[in-house]
N, C-alpha and C positions, 0 to 999 in steps of 0.2 A: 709834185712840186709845181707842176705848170699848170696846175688849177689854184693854188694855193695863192692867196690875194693877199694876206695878213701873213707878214712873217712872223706877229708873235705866236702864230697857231701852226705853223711849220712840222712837220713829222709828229706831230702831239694824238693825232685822232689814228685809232688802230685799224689802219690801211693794209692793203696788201701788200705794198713795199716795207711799213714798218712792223709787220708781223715774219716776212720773209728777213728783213734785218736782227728782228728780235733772235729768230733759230741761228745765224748764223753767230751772233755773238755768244749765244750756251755753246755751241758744240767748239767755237772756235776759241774761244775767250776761256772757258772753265781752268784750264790750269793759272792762264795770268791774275784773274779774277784772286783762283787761291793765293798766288805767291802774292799779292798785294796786301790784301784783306783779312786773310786768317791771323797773323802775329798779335794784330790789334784785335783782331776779335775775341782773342783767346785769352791775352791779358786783360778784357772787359769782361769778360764770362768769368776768368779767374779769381778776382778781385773783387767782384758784384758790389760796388761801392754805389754809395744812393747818390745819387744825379737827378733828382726832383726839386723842379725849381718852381714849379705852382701851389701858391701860398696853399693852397684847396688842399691841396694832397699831401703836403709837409707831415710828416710822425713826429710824435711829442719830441723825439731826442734827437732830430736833425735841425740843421743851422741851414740857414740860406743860404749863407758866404761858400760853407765848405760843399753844398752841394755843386753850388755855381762853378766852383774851381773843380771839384773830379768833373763835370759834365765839360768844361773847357778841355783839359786834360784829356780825355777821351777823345775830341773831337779834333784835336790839335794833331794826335798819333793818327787818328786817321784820316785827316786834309792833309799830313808830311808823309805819308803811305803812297797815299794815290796823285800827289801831284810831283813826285820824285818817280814812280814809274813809267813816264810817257816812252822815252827809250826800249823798255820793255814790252810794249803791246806789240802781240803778233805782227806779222807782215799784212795778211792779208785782210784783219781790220785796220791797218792803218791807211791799206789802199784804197777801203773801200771809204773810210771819213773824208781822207783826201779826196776824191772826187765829188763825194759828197760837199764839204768846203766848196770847190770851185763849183761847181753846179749852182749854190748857194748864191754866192757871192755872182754870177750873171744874173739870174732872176731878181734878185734885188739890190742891182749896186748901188744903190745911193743910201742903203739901209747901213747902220753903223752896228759893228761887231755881228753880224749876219753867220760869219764865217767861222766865230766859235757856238753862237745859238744852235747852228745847225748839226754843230756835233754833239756840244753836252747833251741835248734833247735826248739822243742815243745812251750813250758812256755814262753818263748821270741818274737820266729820269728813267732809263729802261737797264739798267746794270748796275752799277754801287747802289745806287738808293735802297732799292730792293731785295739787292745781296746783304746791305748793311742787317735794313729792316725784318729779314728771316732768314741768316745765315744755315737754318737746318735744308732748308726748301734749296737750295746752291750750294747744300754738299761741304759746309765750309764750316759747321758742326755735328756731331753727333747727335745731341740729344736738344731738347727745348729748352731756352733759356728760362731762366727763374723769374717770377713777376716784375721784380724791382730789375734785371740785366734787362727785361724786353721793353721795360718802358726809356730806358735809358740807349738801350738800340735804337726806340723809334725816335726820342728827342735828336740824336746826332746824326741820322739818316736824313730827319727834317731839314737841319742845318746844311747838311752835304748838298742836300738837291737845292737848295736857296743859292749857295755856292756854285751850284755846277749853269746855273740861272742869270749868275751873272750881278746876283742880288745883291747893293747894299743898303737894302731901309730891313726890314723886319721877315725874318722864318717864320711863316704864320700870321694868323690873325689874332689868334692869342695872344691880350697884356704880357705875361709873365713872359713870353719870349723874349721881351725887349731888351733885358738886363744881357744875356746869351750873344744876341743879335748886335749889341755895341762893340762886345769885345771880340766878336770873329767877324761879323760883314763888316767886313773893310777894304778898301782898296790895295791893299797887301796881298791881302787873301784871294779878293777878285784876278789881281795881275798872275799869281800864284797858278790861279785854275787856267788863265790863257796861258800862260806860258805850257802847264802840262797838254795842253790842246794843241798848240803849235808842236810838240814835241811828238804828241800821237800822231797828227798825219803825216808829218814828215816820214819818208818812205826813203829816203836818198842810202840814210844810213843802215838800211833793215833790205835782209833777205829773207826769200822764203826759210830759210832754218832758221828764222827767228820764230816760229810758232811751233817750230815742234820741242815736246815737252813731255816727259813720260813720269810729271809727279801725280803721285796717288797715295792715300796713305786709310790706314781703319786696321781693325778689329779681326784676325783671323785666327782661326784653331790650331793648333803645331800640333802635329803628331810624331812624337820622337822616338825611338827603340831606347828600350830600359832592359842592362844587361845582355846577353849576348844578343848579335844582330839576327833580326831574324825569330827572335823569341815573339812579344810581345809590344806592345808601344802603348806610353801615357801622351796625354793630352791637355792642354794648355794652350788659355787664348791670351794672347800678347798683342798689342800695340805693332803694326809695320807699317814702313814708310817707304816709299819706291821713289826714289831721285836718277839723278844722270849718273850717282857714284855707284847705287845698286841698291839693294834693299836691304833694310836696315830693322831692327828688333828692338822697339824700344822699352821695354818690359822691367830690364836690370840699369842699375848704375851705370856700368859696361856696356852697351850697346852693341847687339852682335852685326855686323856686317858681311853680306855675301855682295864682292865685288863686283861691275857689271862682267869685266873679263872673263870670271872666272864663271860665271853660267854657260851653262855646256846645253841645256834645257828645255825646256817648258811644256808641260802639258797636261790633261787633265788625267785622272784616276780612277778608274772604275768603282761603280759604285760597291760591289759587293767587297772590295778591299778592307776598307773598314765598315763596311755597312752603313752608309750615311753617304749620301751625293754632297755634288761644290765641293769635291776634294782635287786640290792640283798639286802637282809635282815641280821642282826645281831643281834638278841634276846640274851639280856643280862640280869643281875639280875637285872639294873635301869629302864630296858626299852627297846624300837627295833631304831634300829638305818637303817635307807632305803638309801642307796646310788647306784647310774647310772653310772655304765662303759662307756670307750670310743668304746668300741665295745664287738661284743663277744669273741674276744682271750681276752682281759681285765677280760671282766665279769668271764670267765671259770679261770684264773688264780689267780684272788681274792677269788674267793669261795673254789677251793683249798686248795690255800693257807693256806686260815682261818681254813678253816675245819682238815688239818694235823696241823695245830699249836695246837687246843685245842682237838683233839681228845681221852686224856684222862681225860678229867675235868668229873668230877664226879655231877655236879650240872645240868646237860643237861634236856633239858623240853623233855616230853615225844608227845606233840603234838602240831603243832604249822599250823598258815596258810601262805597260799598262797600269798594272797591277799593284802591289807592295810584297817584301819579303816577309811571310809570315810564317812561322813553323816551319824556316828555315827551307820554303819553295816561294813562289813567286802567284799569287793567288789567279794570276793572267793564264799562265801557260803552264803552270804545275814544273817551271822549269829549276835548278835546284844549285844554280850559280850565281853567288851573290852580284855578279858584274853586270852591269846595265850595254856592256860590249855585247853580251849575246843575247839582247833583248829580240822580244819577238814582234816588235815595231819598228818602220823605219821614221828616221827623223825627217818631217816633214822638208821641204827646200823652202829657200828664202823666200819665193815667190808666193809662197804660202803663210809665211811669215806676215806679211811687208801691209797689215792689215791696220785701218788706224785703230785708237782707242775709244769708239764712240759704238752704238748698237746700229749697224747702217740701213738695215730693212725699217727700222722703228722711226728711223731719223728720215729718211726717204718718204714712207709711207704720211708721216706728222707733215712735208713738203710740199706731197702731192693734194692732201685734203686743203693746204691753204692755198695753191692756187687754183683748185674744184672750185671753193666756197667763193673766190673772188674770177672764177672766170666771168661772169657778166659784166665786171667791171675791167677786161681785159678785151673783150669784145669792144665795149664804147670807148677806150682809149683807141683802139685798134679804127673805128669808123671815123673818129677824131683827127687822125693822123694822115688818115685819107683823104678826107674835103681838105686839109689845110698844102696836102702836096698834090691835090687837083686844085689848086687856086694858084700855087708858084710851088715849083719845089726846092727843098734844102739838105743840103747832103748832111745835113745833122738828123733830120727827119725821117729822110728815108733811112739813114742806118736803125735809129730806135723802130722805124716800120717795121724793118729786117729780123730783129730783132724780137719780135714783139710777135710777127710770123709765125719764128722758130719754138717758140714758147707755146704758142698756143695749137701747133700741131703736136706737140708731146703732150698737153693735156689731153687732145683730144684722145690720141693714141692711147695713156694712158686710162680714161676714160674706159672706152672698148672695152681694153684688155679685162677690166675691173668688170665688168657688165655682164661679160661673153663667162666670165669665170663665176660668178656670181647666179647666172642661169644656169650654167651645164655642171660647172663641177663641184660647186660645193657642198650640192645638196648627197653624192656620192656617195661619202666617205662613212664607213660603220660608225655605228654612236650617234647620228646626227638624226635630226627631225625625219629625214624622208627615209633616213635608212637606219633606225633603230635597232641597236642588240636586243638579242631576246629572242622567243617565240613569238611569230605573226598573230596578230589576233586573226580571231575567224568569224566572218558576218560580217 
């Protein structure tokens, strides 16, 4: 920001701060993202109504008018999505916009609306836009939309970031916008997006248990016993959804629910159980519920999940197995009581539990490569900071110096660690280049 001369080019260029902003709004932002965006996404996927308003591209049996009006419609559901959730944004991006705002707004106070530029750049141009524009890529679909959903994704994404821009002349450079661009860029609209803006950084009304959220929903195997317990089990993949009430089956008319209370839980299942890995367990007060992820980021993110959702329930079995009851033993421990009381496991403690929902070696490791890639530009802030508190010094200065210190002795440290382990131990391990399975060759 304190090199930044033009506020219209403000956080725009992919810097190390707005690379380091970008990771914290997926790992932090991914459930709010969901709860705003998916309803609308899911009724536009549903419906696949033609929303082409370029004379070029028109099919013989579409209308201008009626494209114009779904492409409005569409874009109305989700400009009243996202600017009725500002309340809803995590804690800890609303604190970090908010400083972000006031940081803004000293650098350039004489610049007008500075103080929303500087967030939508964020929440806009690096989140909705591009959530909108590939909801499979954000987790916020299953599968790829249909030609005619993805062109109509990109036209209301376009509109969104004109919006979040502050724009009221035209989305695009494109003529045919303009018809689009009369009836949404408006100062309606525009006040609309400040107002949701004033609403995000506001922090007064928000605590940190404003970002915790344990929704997750997709596609998982059931394996259920058919006939006596213990015999046999059929298999069935069903629709589940994991909210704060518990998890939920949505397969039948009826929707099955397993309360949060009543998980007693969680853990993974060996694989020879059923012969097949990403199989987890859900011990509850009715029963054990066995379902098969699509893989293992799936499998690790469901059990997670589950396990910070009911991690205070007070009903929790004190030992449980491994295994499943098959032919009437327990495939774990060959033990031959149907009770998960005399399992040959104990249940992990809370402390063990109390894990977030995100993969943290993956998310850590993806941290440390982007402050590697921009350590030199950490250095010349760092030399920067120094002529300017050997000339006078300012206790706003020397904090960020402080700061900026501490940072860049954990790269270094981290650095090492990666280097030392990189010479001595990786080359070690069987299977690998230096130390190949097999027979040595000879000569």
């Amino acid at each position: 920001m304190v090199k930044t001369s033009n506020p219209n080019t403000l956080f725009r260029a992919n810097s190390l701060a707005t690379k380091g902003v970008d990771e914290l709004m997926k790992m932090i932002g991914r459930p709010y993202l969901r709860n705003v965006l998916k309803p609308s996404l899911d009724k536009i996927h549903k419906e696949n109504l033609s929303c082409e308003i370029d004379p070029a591209r028109l099919r013989s049996n579409d209308t201008l008018g009626c494209n114009l009006n779904n492409l409005t419609r569409n874009i109305d559901s989700v400009y009243t999505a996202i600017v009725t959730s500002g309340g809803n944004c995590p804690y800890t991006l609303s604190s970090l916009f908010s400083n972000l705002q006031k940081q803004a707004k000293q650098r350039f106070p004489d610049v007008d609306e500075i103080q929303y530029t500087a967030v939508s750049g964020f929440i806009f141009l690096r989140l909705f836009a591009p959530a909108i524009l590939n909801p499979k890529l954000f987790k916020l679909q299953s599968r790829r939309p249909s030609r005619e959903t993805s062109r109509t994704l990109t036209l209301v994404s376009k509109v969104i970031q004109s919006l979040g821009n502050l724009d009221t002349h035209q989305a695009g450079k494109e003529k045919y916008m303009e018809a689009i661009s009369q009836r949404v860029l408006d100062m309606k609209h525009v006040n609309g997006v400040k107002q949701f803006l004033e609403d995000v950084c506001a922090t007064d009304s928000k605590t940190d248990e404003s970002c915790t959220n344990c929704t997750k929903e997709g596609k998982l195997v059931e394996y259920r016993a058919t006939g006596l317990i213990g015999r046999e089990y059929s298999k069935r993949k069903k629709l589940y959804r994991l909210s704060e009430t518990g998890l939920t089956s949505l397969r039948y008319d009826e929707p099955y629910l397993i309360r949060k209370a009543d998980i007693r839980c969680v853990s993974r299942v060996d694989e020879d159980a059923f012969g097949v890995p990403h199989v987890f367990q859900i011990i509850h007060n009715k029963g054990t519920l066995y379902l098969r992820a699509n893989n293992s980021v799936d499998h690790y993110e469901w059990i997670t999940s589950i396990s910070r959702l009911c991690r205070d329930n007070t009903c929790k079995t004190d030992r449980y197995h491994t295994g499943a009851l098959l032919h009437n033993k327990w495939t774990c421990c060959s033990s031959k009581s149907p009770s998960h009381e005399e399992g040959c496991n104990e249940t992990p403690g809370r402390e063990t539990e109390d894990i977030p929902d995100i993969d943290i070696h993956r998310e850590l490791q993806r941290l440390y490569q982007i402050m590697k890639d921009g350590y030199s530009k950490l250095e010349s802030h760092h030399a920067l900071l120094t002529e300017q508190l050997a000339a006078g010094e300012k206790e706003s200065e020397r904090k960020q110096l402080d700061s900026l210190n501490s940072l860049i002795t954990v790269v270094r440290d981290l650095s090492s660690t990666h280097e030392y382990y990189l010479n001595n131990d990786m080359g070690l391990s069987p299977g690998t280049r230096h130390v190949p399975l097999g027979p040595v060759p000879v000569g």
